[in-house]
C-alpha positions in Angstrom: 0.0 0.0 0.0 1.1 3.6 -0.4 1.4 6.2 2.0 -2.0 7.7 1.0 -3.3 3.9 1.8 -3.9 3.0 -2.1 -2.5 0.3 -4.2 -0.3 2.1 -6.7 -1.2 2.3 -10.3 0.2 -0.3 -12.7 1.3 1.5 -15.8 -1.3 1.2 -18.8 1.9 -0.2 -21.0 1.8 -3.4 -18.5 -1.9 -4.0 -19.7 -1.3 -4.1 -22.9 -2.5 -7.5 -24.3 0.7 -9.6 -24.6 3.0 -7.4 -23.5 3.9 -9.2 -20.6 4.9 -12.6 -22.7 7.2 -10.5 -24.4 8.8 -9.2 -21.0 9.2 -12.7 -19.7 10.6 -14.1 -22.5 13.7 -11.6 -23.0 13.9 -11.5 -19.1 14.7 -15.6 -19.6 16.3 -15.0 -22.2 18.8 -13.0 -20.7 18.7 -15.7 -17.5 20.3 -18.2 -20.2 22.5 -16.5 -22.2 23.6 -13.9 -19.2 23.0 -16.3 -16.0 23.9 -19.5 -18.0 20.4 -20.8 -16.6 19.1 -24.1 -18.0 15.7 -23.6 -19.9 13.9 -26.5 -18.8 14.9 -25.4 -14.9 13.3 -21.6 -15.9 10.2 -23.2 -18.0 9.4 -26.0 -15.2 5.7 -25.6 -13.9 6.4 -26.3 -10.4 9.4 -24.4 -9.7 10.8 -22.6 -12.5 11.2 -18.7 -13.3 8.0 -17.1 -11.1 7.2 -14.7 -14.2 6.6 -17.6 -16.3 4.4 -19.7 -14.0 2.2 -16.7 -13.3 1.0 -17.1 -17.7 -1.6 -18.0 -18.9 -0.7 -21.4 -20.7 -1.3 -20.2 -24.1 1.7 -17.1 -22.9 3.3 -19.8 -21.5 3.1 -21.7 -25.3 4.6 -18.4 -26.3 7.3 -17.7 -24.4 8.2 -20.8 -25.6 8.3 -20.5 -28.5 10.3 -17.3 -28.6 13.0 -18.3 -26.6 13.4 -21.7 -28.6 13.3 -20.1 -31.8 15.5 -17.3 -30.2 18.2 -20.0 -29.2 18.0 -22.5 -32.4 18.8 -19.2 -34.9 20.8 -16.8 -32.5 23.7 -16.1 -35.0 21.6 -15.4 -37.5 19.0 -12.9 -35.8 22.3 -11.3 -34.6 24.0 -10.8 -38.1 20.1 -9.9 -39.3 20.5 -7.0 -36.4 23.8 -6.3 -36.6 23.1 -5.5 -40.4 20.7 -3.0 -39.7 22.6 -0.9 -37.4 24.2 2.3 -38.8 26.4 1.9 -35.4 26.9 -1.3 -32.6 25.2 -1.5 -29.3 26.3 -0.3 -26.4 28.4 -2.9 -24.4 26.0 -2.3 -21.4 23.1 -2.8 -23.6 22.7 -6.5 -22.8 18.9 -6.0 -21.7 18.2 -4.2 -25.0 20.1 -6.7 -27.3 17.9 -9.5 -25.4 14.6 -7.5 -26.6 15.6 -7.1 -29.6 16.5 -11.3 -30.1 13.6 -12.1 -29.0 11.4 -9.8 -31.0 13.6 -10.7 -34.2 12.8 -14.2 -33.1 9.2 -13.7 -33.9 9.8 -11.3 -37.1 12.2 -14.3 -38.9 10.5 -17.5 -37.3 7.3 -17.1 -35.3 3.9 -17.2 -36.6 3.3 -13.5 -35.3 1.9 -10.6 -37.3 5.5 -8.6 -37.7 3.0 -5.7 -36.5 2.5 -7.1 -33.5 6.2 -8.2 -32.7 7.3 -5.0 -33.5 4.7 -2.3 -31.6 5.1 -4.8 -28.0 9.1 -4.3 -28.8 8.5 -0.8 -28.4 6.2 -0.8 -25.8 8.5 -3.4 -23.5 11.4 -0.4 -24.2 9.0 1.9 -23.2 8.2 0.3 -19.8 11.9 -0.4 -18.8 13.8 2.5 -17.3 17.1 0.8 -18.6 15.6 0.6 -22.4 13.4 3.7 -22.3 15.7 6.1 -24.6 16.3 3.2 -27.3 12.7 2.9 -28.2 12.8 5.1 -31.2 16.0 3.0 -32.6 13.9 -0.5 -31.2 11.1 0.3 -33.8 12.9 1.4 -36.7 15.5 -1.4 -36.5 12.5 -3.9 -36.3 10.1 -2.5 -39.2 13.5 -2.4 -41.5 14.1 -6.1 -40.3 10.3 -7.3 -41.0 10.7 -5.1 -44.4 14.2 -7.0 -45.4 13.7 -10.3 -43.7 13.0 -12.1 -46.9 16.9 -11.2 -47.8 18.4 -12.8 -44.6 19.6 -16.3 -45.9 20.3 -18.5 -42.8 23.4 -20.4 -42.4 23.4 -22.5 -40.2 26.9 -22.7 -38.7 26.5 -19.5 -37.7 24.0 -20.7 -34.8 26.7 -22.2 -33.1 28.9 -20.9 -30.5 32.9 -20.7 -31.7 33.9 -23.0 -28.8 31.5 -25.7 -30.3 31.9 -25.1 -33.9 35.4 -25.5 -33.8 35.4 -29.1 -31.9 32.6 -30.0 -33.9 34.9 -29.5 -37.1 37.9 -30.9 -35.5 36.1 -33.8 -34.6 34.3 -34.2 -38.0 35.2 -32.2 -40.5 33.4 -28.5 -41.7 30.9 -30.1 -43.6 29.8 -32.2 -40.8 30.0 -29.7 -38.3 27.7 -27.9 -41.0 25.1 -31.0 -41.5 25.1 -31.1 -37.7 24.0 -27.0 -37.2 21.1 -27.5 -40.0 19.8 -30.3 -38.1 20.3 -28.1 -34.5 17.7 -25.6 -36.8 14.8 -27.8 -37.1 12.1 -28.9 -34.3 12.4 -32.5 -33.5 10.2 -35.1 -33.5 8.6 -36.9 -30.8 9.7 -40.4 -30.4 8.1 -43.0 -27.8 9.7 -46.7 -26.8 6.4 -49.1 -27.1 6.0 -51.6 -24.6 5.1 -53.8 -28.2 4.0 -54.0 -31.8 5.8 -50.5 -32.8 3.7 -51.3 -36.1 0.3 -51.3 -34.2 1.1 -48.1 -32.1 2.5 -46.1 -34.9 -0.3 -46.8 -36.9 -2.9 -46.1 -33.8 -0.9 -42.9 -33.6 -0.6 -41.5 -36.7 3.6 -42.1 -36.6 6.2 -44.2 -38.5 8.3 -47.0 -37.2 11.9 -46.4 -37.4 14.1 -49.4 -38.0 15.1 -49.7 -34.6 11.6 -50.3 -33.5 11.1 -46.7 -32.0 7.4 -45.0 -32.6 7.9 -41.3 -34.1 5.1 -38.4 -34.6 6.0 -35.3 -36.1 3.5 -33.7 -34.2 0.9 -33.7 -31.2 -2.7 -32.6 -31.4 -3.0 -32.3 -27.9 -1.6 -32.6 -24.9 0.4 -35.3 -24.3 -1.6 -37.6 -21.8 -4.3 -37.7 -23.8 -2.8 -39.3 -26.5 -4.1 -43.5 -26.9 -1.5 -45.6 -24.2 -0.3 -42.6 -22.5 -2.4 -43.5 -19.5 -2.3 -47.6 -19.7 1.7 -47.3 -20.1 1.7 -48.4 -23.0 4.5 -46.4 -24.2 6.9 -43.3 -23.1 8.7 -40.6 -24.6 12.5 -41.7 -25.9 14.5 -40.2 -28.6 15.7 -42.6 -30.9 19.4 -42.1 -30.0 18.6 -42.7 -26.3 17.3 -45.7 -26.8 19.9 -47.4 -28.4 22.1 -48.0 -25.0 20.3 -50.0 -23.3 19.7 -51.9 -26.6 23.4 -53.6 -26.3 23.3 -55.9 -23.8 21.9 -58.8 -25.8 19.5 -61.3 -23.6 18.8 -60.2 -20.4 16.1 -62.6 -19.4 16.5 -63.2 -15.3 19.6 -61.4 -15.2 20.6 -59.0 -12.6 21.3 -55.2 -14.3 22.0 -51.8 -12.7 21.2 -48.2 -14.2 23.8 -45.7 -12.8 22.4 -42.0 -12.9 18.9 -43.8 -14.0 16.8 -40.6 -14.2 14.1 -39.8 -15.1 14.5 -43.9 -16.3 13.3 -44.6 -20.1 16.7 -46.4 -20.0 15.6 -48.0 -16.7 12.3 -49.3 -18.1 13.8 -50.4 -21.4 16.2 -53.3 -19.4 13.2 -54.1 -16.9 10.9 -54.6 -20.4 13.9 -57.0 -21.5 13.3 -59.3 -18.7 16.1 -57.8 -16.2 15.8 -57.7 -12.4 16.9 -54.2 -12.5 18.2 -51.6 -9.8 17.9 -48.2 -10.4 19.8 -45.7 -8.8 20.6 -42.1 -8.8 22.2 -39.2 -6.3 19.0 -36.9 -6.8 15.8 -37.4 -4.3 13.8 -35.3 -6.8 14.7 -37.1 -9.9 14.4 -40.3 -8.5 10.8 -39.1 -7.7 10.1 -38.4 -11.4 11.5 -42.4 -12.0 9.4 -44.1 -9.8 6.6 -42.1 -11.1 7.1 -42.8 -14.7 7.9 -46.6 -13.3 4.5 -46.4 -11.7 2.8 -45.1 -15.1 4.6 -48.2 -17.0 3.5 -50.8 -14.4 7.4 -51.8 -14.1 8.8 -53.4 -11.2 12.1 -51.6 -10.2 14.1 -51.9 -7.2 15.1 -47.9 -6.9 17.8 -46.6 -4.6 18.8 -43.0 -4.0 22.6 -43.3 -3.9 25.9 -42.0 -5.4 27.2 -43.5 -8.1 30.8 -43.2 -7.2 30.3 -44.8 -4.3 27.7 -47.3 -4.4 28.8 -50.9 -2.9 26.2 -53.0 -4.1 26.2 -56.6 -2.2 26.6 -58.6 -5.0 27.9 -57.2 -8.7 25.7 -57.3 -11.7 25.5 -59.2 -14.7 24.7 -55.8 -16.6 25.4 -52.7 -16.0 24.8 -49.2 -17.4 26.1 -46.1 -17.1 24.8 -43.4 -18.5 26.7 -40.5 -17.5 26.3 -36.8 -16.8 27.6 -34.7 -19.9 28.0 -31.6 -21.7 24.5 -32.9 -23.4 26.2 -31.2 -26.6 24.1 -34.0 -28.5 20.3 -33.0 -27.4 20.8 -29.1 -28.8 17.7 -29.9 -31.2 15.8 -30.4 -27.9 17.6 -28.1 -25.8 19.0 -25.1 -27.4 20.3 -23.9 -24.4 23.0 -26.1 -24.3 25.6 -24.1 -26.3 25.2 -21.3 -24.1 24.9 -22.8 -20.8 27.8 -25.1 -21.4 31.7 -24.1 -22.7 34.8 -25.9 -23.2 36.0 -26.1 -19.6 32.8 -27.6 -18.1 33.4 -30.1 -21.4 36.4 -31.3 -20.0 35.3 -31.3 -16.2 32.7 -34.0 -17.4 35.1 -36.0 -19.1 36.8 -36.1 -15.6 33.6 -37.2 -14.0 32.3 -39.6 -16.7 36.1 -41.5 -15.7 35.9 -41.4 -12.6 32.0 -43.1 -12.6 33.0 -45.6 -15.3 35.7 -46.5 -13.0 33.7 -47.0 -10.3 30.4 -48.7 -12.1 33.4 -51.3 -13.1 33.6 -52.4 -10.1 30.2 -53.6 -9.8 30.3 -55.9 -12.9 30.4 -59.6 -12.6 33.1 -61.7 -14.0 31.8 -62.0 -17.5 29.1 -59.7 -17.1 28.7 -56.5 -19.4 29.3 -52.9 -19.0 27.4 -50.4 -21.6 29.2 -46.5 -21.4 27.2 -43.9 -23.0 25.9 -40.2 -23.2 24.6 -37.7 -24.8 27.4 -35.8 -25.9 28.7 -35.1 -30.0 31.7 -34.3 -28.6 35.1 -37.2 -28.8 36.4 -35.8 -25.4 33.9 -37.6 -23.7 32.7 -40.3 -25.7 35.9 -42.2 -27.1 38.7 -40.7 -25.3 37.4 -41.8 -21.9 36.4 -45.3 -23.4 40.0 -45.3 -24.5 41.6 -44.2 -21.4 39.4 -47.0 -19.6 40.5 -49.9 -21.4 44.0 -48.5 -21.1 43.5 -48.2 -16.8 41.3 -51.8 -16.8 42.9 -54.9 -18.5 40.1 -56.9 -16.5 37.8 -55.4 -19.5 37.7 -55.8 -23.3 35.7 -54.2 -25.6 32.9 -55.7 -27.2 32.8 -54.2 -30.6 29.3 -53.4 -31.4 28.1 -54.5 -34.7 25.8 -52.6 -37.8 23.1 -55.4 -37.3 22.4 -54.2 -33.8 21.6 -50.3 -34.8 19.6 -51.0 -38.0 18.8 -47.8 -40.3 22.0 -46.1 -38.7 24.3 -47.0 -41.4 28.0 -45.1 -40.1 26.2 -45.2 -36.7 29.0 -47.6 -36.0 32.9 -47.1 -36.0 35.8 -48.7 -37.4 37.0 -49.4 -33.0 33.1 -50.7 -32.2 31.5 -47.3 -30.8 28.5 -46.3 -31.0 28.2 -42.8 -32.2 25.0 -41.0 -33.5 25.2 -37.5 -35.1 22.0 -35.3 -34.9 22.1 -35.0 -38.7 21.5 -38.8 -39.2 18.2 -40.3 -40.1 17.8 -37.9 -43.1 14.3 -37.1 -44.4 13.9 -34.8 -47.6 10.3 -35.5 -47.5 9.7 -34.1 -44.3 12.2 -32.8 -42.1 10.0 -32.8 -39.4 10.5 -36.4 -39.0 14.8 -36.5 -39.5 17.4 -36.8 -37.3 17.8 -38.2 -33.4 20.0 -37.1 -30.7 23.5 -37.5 -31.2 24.4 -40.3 -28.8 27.9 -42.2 -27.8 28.4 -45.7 -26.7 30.4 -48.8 -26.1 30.1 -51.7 -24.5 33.0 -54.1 -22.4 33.0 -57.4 -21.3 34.7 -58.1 -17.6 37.1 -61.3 -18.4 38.2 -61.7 -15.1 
């Protein structure tokens, strides 16, 4: 209340329909690229950014959408700016450069009248002290942009981050590196594991079957649980890549099989679908929630511990074990477009220390005989093959099982010359529709304790 014993006015820009989506979206924005904030964390309904929970859900769809498209095509809105401009931005204009992404965002790749991205542009400068004298150069940069935009030719390399690019070249050459950026550019699919017949659900669903038996839609008409099986458990949502891990342990009818780091457990549920007596564990309370949940959904029987990895002493080892470890997640950018931002090349190699460091310990809990898969969800050697590498080097008590073509079917070069496993985002082409191409770029490889 204020002094007089009134609640102060709101200013009439803050009523302005839509205005406040835009707000929350370069505030987040900023969170990710500034604060290095995951998006998932700021965009979760129970305790993400306060701004965003207070939307409407159709805002909320919004904001989404902005900051995804923001993300997937930064280098390019930035060059599309950057063009325009008869002079830089101020170094301390990092709260206007944000307005202006995401507004460009909707101009270049939103469904959004170019009107309406452009006049709530102008009206979010207006409302913040820090922006106020820039609206003037807020609205003439954007009408030029929606006037030229048809002359902006995206190039996709652009869109990443020089840190990544360059290992991304290193590691596979430019045109590779370039083949991996288009694919970052489009939406993904959604793909669901089926409990059984892939063929009946895809068809009930309105999907394709992939080779390796996973269900893909291009598209929901709805939300999510009310799609046919979502509420029998029937199914659950799996990229393609992450489902090939837990794919390489052969028969595991009545065996005994352990998911390190098993959260939120599609993994998990994949080995107990196999026949496994399986043991889930992770070092997270709340994510081990989410597993048992999902568990729950799937009617699968799971022993589930809460536990660290590193130094879990199980009573007896296992016949099977997985570890898929924490990463730079370098190969789920489709998905999360975050990553580039919220990740660099130190925090790459500091997971390469951890990944060792858990794959030494999870091969201590292997049976004589008994099978260790290593994976993750990084496109990036330093923690795929060079800590498999070092491993075998550090553990003569393991060998590598080299996996074989016939066990990743459709993902022809999926395979290398040493046995990996190594999906790129840019596999799975589909000219017909893109909608429906690629799959998280994924590493593996699997060893076999001898002694």
């Amino acid at each position: 209340m204020s002094a007089a014993g009134k609640s102060p006015q709101r200013s009439p820009a803050v009523e302005r329909p839509g205005l406040l989506s835009r707000q929350v979206a370069a505030k987040l924005l900023a969170a990710v690229v500034d604060g290095r904030t995951s998006l998932d964390g700021l965009l979760d309904l129970r305790g993400g950014h306060p701004g965003y929970r207070a939307l409407e859900p159709r805002d909320q769809g919004l904001v989404r959408a902005i900051l995804l498209a923001s993300l997937r095509h930064r280098g390019t809105i930035e060059r599309a700016l950057a063009g325009r401009l008869e002079r830089p931005l101020p170094g301390n204009a990092a709260a206007l450069r944000h307005l202006l992404h995401a507004a460009a965002a909707q101009v270049l790749f939103l469904d959004v009248p170019d009107s309406a991205a452009v006049d709530l542009a102008v009206a979010a400068a207006e409302a913040d002290p820090r922006n106020r004298r820039f609206k003037g150069l807020v609205n003439a940069l954007l009408r030029r942009l929606s006037r030229e935009k048809a002359k902006i030719a995206p190039k996709p390399s652009e869109n990443l981050p020089p840190w990544l690019r360059e290992r991304l070249a290193a590691a596979y050459g430019a045109a590779a590196a370039d083949a991996i950026a288009r694919a970052h550019g489009v939406p993904p699919p959604l793909d669901l594991t089926v409990k059984s017949d892939p063929d009946g659900w895809a068809s009930r669903l309105g999907g394709t079957k992939l080779a390796t038996g996973t269900v893909r839609l291009a598209a929901l008409d709805g939300p999510l649980p009310e799609l046919p099986g979502f509420a029998d458990g029937e199914w659950w949502v799996q990229d393609a890549g992450a489902a090939l891990p837990a794919l390489l342990f052969g028969d595991l009818r009545n065996k005994r099989a352990l998911d390190l780091c098993a959260a939120p457990g599609g993994k998990t549920a994949q080995l107990a679908l196999a026949g496994a007596r399986v043991t889930a564990l992770d070092a997270s309370e709340r994510r081990m929630t989410r597993l048992r949940e999902n568990l729950a959904r799937l009617r699968l029987d799971v022993e589930t511990l809460v536990a660290d990895a590193a130094s879990y002493a199980p009573a007896e080892p296992f016949d099977a074990v997985l570890l898929d470890a924490p990463c730079s997640s370098t190969g789920t950018i489709r998905r999360h477009p975050d990553v580039p931002y919220t990740k660099d090349a130190a925090e790459v190699a500091k997971l390469a220390e951890v990944q060792a460091r858990l794959l030494k310990a999870a091969s201590r809990m292997v049976a004589p005989g008994g099978r260790l898969v290593f994976s993750n969800c990084s496109v990036l050697p330093e923690e795929g093959e060079a800590v498999a590498a070092e491993f075998l080097q550090r553990h003569p008590e393991f060998r590598l099982q080299p996996i074989g073509d016939g066990e990743v079917p459709g993902l022809g070069g999926a395979v290398s010359a040493e046995g990996f496993l190594r999906t790129l985002p840019s596999m799975l082409p589909n000219e017909a529709d893109p909608r429906l191409a690629g799959l998280d770029g994924f590493f593996a490889a699997r060893f076999v304790r001898h002694s």
